[in-house]
C-alpha positions in Angstrom: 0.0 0.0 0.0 2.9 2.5 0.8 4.4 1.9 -2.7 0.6 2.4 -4.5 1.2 5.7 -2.0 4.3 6.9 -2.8 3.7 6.8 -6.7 0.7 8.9 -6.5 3.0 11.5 -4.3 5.9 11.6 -6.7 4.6 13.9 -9.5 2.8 15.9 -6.2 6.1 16.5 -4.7 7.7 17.4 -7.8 4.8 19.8 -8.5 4.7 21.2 -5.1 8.7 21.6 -4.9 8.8 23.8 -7.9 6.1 25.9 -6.8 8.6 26.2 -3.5 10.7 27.1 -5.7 9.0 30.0 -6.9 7.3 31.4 -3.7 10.6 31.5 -1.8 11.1 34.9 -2.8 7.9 35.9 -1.5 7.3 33.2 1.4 10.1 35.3 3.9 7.1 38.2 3.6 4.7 36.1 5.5 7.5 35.2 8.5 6.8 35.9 12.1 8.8 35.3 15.1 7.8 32.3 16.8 9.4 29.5 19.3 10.3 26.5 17.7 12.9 24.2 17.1 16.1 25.6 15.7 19.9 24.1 14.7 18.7 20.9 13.4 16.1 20.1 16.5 18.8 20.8 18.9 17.7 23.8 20.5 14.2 25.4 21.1 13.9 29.1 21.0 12.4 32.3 18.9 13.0 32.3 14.9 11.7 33.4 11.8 8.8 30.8 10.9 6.1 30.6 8.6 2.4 30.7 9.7 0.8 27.0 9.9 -1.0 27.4 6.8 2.6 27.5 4.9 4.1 24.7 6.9 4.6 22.7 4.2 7.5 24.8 2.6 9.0 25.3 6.3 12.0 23.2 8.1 10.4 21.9 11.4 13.9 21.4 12.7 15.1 25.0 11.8 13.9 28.5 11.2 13.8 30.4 8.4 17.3 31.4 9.9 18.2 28.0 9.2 20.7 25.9 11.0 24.4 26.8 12.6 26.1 25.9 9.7 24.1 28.0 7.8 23.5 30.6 9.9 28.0 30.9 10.0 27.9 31.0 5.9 24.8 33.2 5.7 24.1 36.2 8.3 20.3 36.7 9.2 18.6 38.4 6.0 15.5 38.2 3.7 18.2 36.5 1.6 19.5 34.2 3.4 15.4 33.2 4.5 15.3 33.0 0.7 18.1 30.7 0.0 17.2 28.4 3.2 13.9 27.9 1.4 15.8 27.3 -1.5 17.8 24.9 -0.5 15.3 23.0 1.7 11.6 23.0 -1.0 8.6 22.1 0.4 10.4 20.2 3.1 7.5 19.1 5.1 5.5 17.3 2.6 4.7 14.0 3.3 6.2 14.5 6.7 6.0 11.6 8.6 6.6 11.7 12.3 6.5 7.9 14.5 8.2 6.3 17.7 11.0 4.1 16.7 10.1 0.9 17.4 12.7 -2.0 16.9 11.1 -3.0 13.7 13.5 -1.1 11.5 14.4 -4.0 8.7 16.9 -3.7 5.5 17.8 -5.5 3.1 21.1 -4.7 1.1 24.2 -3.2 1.9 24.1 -0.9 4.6 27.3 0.5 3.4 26.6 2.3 0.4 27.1 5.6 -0.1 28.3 8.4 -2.6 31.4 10.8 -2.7 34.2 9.8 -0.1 35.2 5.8 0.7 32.1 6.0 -1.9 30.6 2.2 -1.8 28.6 1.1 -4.8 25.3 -1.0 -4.2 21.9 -1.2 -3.3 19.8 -0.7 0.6 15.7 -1.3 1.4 15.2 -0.1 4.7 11.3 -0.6 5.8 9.8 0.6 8.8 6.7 1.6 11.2 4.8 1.2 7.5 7.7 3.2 5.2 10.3 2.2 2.8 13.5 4.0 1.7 14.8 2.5 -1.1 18.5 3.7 -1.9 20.8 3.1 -5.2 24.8 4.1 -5.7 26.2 2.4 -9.3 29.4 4.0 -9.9 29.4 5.1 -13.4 33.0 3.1 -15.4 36.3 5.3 -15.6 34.6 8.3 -13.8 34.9 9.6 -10.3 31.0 10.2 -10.8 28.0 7.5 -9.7 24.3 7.4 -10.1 22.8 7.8 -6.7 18.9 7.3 -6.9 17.1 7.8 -3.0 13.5 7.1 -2.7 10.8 6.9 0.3 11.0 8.2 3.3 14.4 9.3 4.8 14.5 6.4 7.3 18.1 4.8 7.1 19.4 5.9 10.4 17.0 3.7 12.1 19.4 0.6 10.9 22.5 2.7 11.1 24.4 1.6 14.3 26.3 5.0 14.4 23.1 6.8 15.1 22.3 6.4 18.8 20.0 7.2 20.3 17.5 7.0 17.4 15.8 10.3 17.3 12.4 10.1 19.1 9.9 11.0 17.8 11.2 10.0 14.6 11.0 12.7 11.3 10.7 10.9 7.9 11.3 13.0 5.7 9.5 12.4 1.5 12.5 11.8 -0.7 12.9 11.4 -4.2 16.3 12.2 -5.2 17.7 10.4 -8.5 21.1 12.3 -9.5 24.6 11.8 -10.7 26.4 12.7 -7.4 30.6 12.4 -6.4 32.5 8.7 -5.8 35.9 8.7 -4.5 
């Protein structure tokens, strides 16, 4: 059922990322200061955020300020609000928020990866009802590879370097097929 799902969300996300793409010039105008998370769900303080209505182009882990990183590259602005949004389109669609349970199945190499010790192979992680199905083929004589990442962003749940898992959990809709980095 999830699959049957996620096809019919595809060509929605796609649609709804490019119109993200072309509000985030104009979203910033409709920011307030509110409490919320900030710096990747760390901390929990005042920010630029967008009303509830807009939350599906919003970070629910940052503000508009975006997070540390960012905030070191990019000093508070409309512009830098604008190139958060830009960087991060319609973020919180198809957010899915769960308790880990110790369900968290894969299938795969759990490995893989893309740029550097770049892995080649193939994951399926499924759990609490999602699949993240995730692709690396390094493309012959190249230091290129085809990365393909679809689902929902659950892959730390079977990644032993992540502890604690995050609780609650924040799946995240991805479909990401690209030619990305492998060294």
């Amino acid at each position: 059922m999830i699959y049957a799902l996620y096809i019919i969300l595809v060509p929605i996300s796609l649609a709804i990322t490019l119109l993200a793409i072309l509000l985030a010039p104009i979203l910033p105008l409709f920011a307030s200061q509110q409490l919320g998370w900030n710096d990747n769900h760390s901390q929990y303080g005042m920010g630029p955020r967008l009303p509830t209505w807009l939350s599906w182009f919003m970070t629910p882990d940052n503000s508009l300020g975006g997070d540390a990183t960012f905030c070191l590259l990019n000093p508070p602005s409309y512009r830098s609000q604008v190139k958060w949004l830009l960087r991060n389109p319609a973020y919180s669609f198809a957010l899915w928020y769960f308790i880990p349970n110790n369900t968290a199945v894969f299938t795969g190499d759990n490995l893989i990866k893309d740029n550097d010790n770049a892995r080649e192979g193939w994951l399926l992680v499924r759990a609490n009802g999602l699949f993240q199905f995730v692709w690396v083929w390094h493309i012959p004589s190249t230091t290129r590879c085809v990365y393909v990442n679809l689902g929902w962003n659950i892959r730390a749940l079977v990644d032993p370097n992540v502890s604690p898992k995050p609780s609650p959990y924040q799946a995240t809709f991805v479909f990401s097929p690209r030619i990305s980095g492998f060294r």
